[in-house]
C-alpha positions in Angstrom: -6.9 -2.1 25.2 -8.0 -1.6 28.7 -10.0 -4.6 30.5 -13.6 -3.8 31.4 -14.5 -5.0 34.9 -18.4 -5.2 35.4 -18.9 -5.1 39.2 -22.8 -5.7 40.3 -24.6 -6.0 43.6 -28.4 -4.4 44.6 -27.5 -1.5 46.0 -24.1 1.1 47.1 -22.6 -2.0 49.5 -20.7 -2.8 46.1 -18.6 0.0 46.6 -16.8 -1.4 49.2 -15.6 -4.3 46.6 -14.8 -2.0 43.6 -12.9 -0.1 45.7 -10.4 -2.8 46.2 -10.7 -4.0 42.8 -10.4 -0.8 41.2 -7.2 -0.4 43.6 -5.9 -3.5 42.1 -6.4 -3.0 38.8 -6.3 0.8 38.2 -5.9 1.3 34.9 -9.5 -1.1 33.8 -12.5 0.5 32.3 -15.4 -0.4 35.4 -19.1 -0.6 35.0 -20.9 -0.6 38.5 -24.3 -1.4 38.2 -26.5 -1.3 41.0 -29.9 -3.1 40.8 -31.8 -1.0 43.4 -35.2 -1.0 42.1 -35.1 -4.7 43.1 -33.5 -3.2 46.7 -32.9 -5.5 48.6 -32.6 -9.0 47.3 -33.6 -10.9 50.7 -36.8 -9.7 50.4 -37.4 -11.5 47.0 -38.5 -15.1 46.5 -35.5 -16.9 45.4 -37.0 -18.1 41.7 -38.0 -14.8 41.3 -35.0 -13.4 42.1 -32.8 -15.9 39.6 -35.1 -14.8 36.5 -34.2 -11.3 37.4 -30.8 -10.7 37.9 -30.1 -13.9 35.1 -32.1 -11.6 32.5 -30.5 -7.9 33.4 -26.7 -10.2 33.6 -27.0 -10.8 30.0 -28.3 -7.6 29.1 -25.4 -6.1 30.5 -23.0 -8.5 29.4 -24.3 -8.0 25.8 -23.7 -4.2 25.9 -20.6 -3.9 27.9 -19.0 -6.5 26.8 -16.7 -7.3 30.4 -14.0 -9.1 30.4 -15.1 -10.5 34.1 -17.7 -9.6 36.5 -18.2 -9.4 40.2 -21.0 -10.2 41.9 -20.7 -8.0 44.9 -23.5 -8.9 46.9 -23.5 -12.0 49.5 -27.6 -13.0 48.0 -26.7 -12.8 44.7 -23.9 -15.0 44.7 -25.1 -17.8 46.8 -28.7 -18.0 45.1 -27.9 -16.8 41.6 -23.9 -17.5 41.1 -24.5 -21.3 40.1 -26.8 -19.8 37.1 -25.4 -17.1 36.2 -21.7 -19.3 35.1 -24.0 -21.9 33.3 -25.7 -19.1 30.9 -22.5 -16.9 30.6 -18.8 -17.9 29.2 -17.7 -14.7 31.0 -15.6 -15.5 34.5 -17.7 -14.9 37.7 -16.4 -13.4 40.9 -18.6 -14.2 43.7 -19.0 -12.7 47.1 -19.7 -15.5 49.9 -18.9 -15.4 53.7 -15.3 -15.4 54.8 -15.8 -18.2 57.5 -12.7 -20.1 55.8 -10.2 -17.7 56.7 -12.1 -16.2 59.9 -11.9 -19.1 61.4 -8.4 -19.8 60.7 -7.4 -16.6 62.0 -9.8 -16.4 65.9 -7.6 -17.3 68.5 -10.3 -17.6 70.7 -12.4 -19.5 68.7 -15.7 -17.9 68.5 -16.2 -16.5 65.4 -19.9 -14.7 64.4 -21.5 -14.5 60.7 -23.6 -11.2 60.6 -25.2 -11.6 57.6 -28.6 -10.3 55.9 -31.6 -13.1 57.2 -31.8 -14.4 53.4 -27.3 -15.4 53.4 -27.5 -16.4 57.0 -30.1 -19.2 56.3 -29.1 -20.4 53.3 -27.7 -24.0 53.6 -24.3 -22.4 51.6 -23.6 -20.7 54.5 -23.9 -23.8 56.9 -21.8 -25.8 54.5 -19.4 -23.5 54.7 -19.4 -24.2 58.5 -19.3 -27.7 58.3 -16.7 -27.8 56.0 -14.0 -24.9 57.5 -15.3 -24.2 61.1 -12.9 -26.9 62.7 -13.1 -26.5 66.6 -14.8 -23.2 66.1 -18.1 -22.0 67.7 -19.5 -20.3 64.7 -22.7 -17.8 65.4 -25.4 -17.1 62.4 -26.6 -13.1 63.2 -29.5 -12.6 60.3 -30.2 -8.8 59.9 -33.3 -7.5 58.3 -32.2 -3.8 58.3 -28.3 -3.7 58.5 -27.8 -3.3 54.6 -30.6 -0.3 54.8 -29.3 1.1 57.4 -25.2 1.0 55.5 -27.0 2.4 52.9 -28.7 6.0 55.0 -25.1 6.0 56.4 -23.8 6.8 53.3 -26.3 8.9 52.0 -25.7 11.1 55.2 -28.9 10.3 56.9 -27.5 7.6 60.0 -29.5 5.7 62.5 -29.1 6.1 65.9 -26.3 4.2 68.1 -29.0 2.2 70.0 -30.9 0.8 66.2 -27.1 0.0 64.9 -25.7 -1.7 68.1 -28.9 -4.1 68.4 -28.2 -5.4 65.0 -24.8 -6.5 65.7 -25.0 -7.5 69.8 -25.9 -11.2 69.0 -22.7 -11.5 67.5 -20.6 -10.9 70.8 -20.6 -13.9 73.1 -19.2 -14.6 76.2 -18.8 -18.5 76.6 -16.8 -19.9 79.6 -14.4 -16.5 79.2 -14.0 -17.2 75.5 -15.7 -14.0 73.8 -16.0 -13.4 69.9 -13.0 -12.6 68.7 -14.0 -12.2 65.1 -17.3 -11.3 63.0 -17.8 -12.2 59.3 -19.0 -9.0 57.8 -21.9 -11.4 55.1 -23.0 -8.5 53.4 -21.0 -6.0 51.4 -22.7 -3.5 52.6 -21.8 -3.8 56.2 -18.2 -2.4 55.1 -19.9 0.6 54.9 -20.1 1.0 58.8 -16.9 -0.4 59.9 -15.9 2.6 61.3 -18.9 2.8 63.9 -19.1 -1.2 64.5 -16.0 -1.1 65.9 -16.9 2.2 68.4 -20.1 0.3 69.4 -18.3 -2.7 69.8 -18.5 -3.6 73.7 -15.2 -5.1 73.4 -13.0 -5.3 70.6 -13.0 -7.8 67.3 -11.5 -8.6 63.9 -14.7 -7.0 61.5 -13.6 -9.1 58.3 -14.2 -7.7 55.4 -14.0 -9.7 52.1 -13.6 -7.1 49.6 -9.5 -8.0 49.8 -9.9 -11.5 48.5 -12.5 -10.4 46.0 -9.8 -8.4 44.8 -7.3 -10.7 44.9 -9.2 -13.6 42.8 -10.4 -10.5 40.2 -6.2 -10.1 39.8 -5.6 -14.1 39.9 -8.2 -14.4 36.9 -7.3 -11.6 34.8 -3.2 -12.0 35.0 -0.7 -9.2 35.2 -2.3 -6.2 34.7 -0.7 -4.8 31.2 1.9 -1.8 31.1 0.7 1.6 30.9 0.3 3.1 27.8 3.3 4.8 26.8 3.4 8.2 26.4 2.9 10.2 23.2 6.0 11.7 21.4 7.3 14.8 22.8 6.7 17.5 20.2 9.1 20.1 19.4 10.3 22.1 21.6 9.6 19.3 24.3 7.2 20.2 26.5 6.1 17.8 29.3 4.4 14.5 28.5 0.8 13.8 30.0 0.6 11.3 32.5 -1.4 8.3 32.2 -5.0 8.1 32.7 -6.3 5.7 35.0 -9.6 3.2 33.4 -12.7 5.0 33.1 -15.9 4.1 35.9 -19.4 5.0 34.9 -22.3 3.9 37.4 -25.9 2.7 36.2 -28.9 2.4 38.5 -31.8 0.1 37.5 -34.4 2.8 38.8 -32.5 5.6 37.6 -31.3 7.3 40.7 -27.7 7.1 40.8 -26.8 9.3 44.0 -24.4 11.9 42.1 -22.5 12.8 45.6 -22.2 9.3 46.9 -20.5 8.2 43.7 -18.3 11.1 43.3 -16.6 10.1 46.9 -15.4 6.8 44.9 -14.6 8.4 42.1 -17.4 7.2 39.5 -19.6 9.4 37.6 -23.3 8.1 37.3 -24.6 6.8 34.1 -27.6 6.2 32.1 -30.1 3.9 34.0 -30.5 -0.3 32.3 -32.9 -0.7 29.9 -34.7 -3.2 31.8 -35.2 -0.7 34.6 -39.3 -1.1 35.0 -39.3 -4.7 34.7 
């Protein structure tokens, strides 16, 4: 029996991480659920926002039954994370900022967070600093509008090269001749926009994406994928034998507007919206 991956986050950014999970494991059943009534999460007071996505976690656990889920979404997982594993026996994936490894990587060492304002200031993120920065210079870049702004990109409606580049030029520094060198991407929507972060870039970076790692600990948790089903017996006179199919991926928005044509370009047809939609 296939696995069933639930992969959550408040909006599309998500995509970027079950993309590399689905790559990893592409024969699991996926449920992404996006909770984009509640759109975004930095704007909600952080008790608030615990009673919420604790309540629609365990109606979705109950009625999909995964066998791990993902919390794709930087806010979720540092405010949430710790209450979500002491309601639920199913395994937790979280999404936090990649200063561990970017700072292990910068050769310069100045490294910049660019984060939504609500991951930026939490005092997760500075512990993460204090305990894997080392010699590194470590910048916090809060942005209010980044996610939204990932999120018109994919629908097809971008911003303007002058609103994108002044959310990300705080994160380039120039200190003594040592410049940034590397830029935590603290939102997983930010993936979303590599492509142009990199053009506006005034000189050029490591953008790091966490998705990879995400999938990584998704494959370290869940063990060897299993074998492929095997194929059914050939009939008589033989005739070719159908390949396998991959898992299946269905998509459910909590306000019931799953963008058809966004989802189709990751493969995942849209679903009925969560019961808890108008809560």
């Amino acid at each position: 029996m296939p696995e069933t991956i639930l992969v959550f986050d408040s909006g599309l950014g998500g995509l970027t991480v079950y993309r590399e999970v689905a790559a990893a494991r592409p024969h699991a059943n996926f449920v992404y659920v996006a909770d984009d009534a509640a759109f975004p999460y930095g704007a909600i007071a952080e008790p608030a926002l615990v009673a919420r996505v604790v309540a629609l976690m365990g109606e979705l656990i109950a009625t999909h039954r995964p066998d791990l889920v993902v919390i794709a979404c930087n806010t979720a997982s540092t405010i949430v994370l710790p209450d979500l594993r002491k309601e639920f026996a199913v395994p937790f994936v979280g999404t936090v900022p990649a200063i561990k490894p970017a700072c292990a990587r910068s050769v310069t060492r100045q490294v910049s967070v660019l984060g939504t304002e609500a991951t930026v200031a939490r005092e997760y993120t500075r512990a993460l600093i204090r305990d894997y920065a080392g010699d590194c210079r470590v910048s916090l870049v809060g942005s209010k509008t980044l996610a939204g702004y990932a999120e018109a990109e994919l629908g097809g409606a971008p911003v303007a090269d002058a609103a994108l580049y002044a959310e990300i030029a705080p994160c380039f520094r120039d200190e003594g001749g040592a410049r940034t060198d590397t830029i935590v991407l603290a939102c997983t929507h930010y993936p979303l926009l590599t492509e142009r972060l990199r053009r506006l870039a005034p000189w050029p970076v490591d953008f790091l994406d966490p998705a990879p790692a995400i999938a990584r600990r998704v494959a370290d948790l869940l063990g060897p994928a299993p074998p492929l089903p095997a194929a059914p017996p050939a009939p008589s006179p033989p005739r070719p034998a159908r390949p396998a199919l991959a898992g299946a991926t269905r998509a459910i928005f909590t306000s019931g507007r799953a963008p058809a044509a966004v989802l189709a370009r990751f493969g995942i047809r849209a679903g009925a919206p969560a019961a808890s939609e108008a809560e």
